[in-house]
C-alpha positions in Angstrom: 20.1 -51.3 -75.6 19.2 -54.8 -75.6 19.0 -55.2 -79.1 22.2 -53.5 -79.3 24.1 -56.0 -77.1 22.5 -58.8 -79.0 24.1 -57.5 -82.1 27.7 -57.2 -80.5 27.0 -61.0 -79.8 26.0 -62.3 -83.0 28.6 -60.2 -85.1 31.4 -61.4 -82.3 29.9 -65.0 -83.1 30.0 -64.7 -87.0 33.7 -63.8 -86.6 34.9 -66.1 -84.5 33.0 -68.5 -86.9 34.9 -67.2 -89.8 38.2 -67.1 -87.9 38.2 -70.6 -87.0 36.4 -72.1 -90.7 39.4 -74.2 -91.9 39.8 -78.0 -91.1 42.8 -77.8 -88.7 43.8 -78.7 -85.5 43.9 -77.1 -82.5 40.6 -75.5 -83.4 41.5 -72.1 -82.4 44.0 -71.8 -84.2 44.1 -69.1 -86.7 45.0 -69.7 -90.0 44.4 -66.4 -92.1 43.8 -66.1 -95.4 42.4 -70.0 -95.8 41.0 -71.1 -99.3 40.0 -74.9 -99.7 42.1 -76.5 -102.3 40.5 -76.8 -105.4 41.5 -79.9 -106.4 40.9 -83.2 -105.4 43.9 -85.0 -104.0 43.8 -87.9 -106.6 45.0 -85.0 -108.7 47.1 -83.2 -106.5 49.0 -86.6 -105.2 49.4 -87.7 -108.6 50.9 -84.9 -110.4 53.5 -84.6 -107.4 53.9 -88.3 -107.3 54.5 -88.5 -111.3 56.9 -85.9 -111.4 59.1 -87.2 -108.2 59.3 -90.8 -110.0 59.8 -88.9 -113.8 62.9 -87.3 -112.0 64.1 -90.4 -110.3 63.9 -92.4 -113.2 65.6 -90.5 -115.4 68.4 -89.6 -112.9 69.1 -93.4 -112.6 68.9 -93.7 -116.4 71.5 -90.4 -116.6 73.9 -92.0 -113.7 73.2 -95.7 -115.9 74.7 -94.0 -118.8 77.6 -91.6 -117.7 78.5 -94.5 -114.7 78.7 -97.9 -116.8 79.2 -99.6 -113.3 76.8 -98.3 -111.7 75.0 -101.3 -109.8 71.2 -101.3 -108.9 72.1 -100.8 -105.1 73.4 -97.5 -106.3 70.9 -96.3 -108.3 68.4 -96.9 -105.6 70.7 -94.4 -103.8 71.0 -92.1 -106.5 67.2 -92.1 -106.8 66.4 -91.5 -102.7 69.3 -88.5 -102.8 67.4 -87.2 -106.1 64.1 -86.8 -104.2 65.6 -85.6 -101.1 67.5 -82.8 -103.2 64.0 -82.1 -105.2 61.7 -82.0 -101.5 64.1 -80.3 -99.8 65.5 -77.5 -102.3 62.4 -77.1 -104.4 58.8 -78.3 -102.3 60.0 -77.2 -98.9 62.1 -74.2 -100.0 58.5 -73.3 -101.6 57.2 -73.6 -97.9 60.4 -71.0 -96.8 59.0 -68.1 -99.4 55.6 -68.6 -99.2 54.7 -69.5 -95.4 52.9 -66.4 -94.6 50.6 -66.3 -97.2 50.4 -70.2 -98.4 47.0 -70.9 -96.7 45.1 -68.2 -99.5 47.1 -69.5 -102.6 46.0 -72.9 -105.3 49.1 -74.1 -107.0 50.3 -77.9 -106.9 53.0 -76.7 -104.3 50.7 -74.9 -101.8 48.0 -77.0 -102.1 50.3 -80.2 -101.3 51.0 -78.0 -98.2 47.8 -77.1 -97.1 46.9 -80.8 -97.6 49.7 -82.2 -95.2 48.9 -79.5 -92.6 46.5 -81.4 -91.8 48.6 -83.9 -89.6 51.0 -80.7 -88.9 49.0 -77.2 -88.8 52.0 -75.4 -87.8 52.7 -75.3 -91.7 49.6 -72.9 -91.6 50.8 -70.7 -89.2 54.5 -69.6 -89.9 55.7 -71.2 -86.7 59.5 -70.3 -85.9 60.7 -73.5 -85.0 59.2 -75.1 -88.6 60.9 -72.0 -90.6 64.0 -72.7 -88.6 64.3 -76.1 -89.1 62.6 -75.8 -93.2 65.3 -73.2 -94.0 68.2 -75.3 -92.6 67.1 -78.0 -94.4 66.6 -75.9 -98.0 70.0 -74.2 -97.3 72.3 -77.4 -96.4 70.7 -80.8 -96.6 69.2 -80.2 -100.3 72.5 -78.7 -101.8 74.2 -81.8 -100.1 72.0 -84.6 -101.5 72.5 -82.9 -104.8 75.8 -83.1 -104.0 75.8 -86.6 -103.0 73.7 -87.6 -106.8 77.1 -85.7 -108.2 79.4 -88.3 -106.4 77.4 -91.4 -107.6 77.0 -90.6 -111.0 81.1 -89.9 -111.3 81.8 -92.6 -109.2 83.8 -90.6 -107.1 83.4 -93.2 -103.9 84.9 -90.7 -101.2 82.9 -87.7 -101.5 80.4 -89.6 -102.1 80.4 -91.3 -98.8 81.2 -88.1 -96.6 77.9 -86.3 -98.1 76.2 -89.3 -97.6 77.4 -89.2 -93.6 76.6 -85.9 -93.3 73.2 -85.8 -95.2 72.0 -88.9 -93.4 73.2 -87.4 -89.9 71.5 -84.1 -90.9 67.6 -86.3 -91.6 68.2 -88.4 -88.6 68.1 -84.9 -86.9 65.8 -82.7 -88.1 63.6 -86.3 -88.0 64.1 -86.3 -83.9 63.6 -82.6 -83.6 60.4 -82.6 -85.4 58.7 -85.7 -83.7 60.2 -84.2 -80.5 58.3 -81.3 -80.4 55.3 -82.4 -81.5 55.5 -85.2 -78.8 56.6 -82.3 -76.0 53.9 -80.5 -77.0 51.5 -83.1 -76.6 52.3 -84.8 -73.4 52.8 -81.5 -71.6 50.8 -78.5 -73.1 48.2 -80.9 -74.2 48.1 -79.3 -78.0 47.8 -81.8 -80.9 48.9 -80.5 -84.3 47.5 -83.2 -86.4 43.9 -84.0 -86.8 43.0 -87.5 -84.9 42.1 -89.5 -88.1 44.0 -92.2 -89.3 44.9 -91.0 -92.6 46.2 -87.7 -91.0 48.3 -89.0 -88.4 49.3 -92.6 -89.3 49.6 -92.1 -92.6 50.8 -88.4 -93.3 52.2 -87.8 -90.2 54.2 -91.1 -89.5 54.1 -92.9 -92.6 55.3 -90.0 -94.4 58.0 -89.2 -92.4 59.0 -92.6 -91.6 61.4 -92.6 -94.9 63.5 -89.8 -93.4 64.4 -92.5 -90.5 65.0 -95.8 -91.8 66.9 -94.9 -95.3 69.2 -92.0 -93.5 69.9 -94.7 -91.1 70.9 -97.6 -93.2 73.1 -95.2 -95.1 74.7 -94.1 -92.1 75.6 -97.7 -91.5 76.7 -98.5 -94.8 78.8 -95.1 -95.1 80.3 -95.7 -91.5 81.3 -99.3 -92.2 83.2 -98.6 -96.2 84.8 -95.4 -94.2 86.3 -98.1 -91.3 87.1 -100.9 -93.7 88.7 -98.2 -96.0 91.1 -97.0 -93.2 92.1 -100.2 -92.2 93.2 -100.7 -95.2 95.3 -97.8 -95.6 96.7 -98.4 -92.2 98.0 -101.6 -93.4 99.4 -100.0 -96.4 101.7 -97.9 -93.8 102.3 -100.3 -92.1 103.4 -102.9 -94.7 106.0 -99.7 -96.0 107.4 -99.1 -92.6 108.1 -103.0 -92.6 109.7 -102.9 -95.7 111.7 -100.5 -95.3 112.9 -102.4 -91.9 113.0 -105.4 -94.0 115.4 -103.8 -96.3 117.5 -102.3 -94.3 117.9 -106.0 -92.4 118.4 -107.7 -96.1 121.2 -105.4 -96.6 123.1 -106.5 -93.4 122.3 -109.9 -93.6 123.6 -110.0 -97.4 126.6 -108.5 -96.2 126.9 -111.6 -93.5 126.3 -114.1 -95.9 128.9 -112.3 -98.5 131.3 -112.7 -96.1 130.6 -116.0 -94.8 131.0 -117.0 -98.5 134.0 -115.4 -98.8 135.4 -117.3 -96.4 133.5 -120.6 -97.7 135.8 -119.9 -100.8 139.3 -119.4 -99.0 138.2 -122.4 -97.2 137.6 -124.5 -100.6 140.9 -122.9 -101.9 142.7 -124.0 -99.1 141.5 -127.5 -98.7 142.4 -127.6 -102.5 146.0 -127.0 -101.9 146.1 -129.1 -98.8 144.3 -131.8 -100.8 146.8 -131.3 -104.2 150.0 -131.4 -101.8 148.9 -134.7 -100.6 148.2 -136.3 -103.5 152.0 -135.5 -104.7 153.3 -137.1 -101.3 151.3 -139.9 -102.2 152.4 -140.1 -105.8 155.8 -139.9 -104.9 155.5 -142.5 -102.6 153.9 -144.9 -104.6 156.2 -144.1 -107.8 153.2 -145.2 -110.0 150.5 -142.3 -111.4 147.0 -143.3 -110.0 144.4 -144.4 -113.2 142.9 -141.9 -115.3 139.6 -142.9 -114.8 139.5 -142.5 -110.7 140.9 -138.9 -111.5 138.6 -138.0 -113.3 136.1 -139.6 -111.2 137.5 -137.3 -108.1 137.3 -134.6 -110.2 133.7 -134.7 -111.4 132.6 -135.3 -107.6 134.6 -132.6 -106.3 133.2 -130.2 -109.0 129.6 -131.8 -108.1 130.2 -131.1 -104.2 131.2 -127.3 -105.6 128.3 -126.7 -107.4 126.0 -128.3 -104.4 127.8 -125.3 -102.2 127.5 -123.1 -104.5 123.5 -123.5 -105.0 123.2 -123.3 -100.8 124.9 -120.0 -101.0 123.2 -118.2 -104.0 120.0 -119.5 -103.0 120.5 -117.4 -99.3 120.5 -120.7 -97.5 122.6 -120.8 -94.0 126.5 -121.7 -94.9 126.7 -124.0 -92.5 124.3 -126.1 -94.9 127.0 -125.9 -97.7 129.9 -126.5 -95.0 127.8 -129.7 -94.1 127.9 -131.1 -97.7 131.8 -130.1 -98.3 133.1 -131.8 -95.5 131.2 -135.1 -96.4 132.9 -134.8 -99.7 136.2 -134.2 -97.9 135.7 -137.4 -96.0 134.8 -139.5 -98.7 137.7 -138.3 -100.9 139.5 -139.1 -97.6 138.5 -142.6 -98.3 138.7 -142.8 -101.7 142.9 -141.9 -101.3 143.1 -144.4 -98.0 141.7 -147.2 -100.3 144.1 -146.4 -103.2 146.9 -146.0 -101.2 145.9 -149.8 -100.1 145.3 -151.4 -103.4 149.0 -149.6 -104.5 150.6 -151.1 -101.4 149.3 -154.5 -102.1 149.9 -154.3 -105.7 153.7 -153.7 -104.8 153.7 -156.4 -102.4 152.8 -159.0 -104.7 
């Protein structure tokens, strides 16, 4: 019986032993199936690492050639929305297929996986919040930084910056939720995910991460302030038509004002004319003696300079009473001019 008992023991021992053999944290956690990787990760971090930058590189060089002004700022752009499309449609919708059975298997992909799990195990263990959150991400944020690579390579500044808004706001999201949990989890339950070396949780879990806080951020910030400056703009544009079309409606009236203020700027010149042209017969009959053709013509070349002065005030839109200004200085020194004549004929009979 003894012996018996002792059996029970060692085989429940040997179980346990092979439930919990995988590097992981908690320790009882289960992670079924489990095969070590078979590569190093040298190997594994460089083939994933050269084929992100291969894409990137020749994304840029694609956008360089279809977009000729494309600037540098850009392209770093087009190359951060190119990984995220890549991670998030092909390596993390890998994750969505494969979760239950992703600890067992040795491609690049899973071993990548089983490789980060160790600052996150929950990858190892199909946990519903990481399938939630994973297949959100596969389903929306990877088709829309696709989307976004689109916009940047036409040049198509609007859509680009909504997907950029809402791609950014979707990172900055799924970021919070998953360093919220995992620091819920922590502080209250007391369960760590990550193994407590630094590599695992400074470098993988944080560092690795990180990315998916600051870019998201600054492009939020960028996208927010072209949006704003982009909308004040076209709210001066509606307002400088609404005052235009005030403006012309004023213009019209005022023309009509001024029209008729020139109208009557030209009875008034036709009228002094006449008034002017009966006194100078008074005064020739008076005088008997025709006044000398060169202070006619003198007169006459003033006059017609005085009338081309108002003339100029009222084409060029200037107030009338500018040009009514000018013409009755003229009248007054014409005034003159005919008082002084008038003397040097009265003397001139005298003697």
């Amino acid at each position: 019986m003894s012996s018996f008992l002792k059996f029970l023991v060692s085989s429940g021992d040997a179980s346990s032993s092979r439930r919990h053999k995988h590097p992981y944290y908690p320790r009882e956690v289960v992670v079924p199936n489990y095969a070590p990787n078979t590569y190093t990760l040298p190997m594994v971090l460089g083939a994933f690492g050269g084929a992100s930058a291969l894409l990137m590189v020749g994304t840029v060089a694609i956008g360089k050639k279809v977009n000729k002004q494309l600037t540098w700022k850009d392209a770093g752009v087009l190359a951060w929305f190119t990984l995220c499309g890549f991670l998030h449609c092909f390596f993390e919708g890998y994750y969505v297929l494969n979760h239950a059975t992703i600890a067992g298997k040795q491609d690049i992909f899973a071993q990548l996986w089983k490789e980060y799990a160790l600052s996150d195990s929950r990858y190892m263990t199909s946990d519903p919040f990481m399938l939630c959150i994973e297949t959100l991400t596969v389903l929306t944020w990877g088709p829309l930084s696709f989307l976004t690579v689109f916009a940047i390579i036409k040049g198509n500044t609007s859509l680009r910056h909504i997907t950029q808004t809402i791609a950014s706001v979707g990172h900055l999201y799924g970021v919070a939720l998953y360093f919220g949990t995992c620091f819920f989890q922590e502080k209250f339950r007391g369960v760590s995910y990550s193994r407590p070396e630094t590599l695992y949780y400074w470098v993988y879990y944080a560092g690795m991460n990180a990315p998916w806080v600051i870019v998201p951020a600054i492009l939020l910030f960028q996208s927010s302030k072209t949006i704003s400056q982009g909308l004040s703009v076209l709210n001066k544009v509606k307002n400088m038509k609404g005052g235009s079309s005030s403006t012309t409606s004023g213009s019209g009236s005022s023309s009509s004002i001024y029209s008729g203020k020139a109208e009557s700027i030209r009875s008034f010149d036709g009228s002094s004319e006449s008034k002017n042209s009966s006194s100078r017969k008074a005064a020739d009959k008076e005088s008997k003696r025709e006044p000398s053709r060169d202070s006619r013509d003198g007169g006459e070349r003033r006059r017609d300079r005085v009338s081309e002065q108002a003339a100029y005030f009222r084409d060029e839109g200037r107030p009338e009473s500018i040009a009514e200004s000018k013409y009755e200085i003229w009248e007054e020194n014409r005034a003159d001019a005919r008082e002084q004549l008038r003397k040097k004929r009265t003397t001139g009979r005298r003697e």
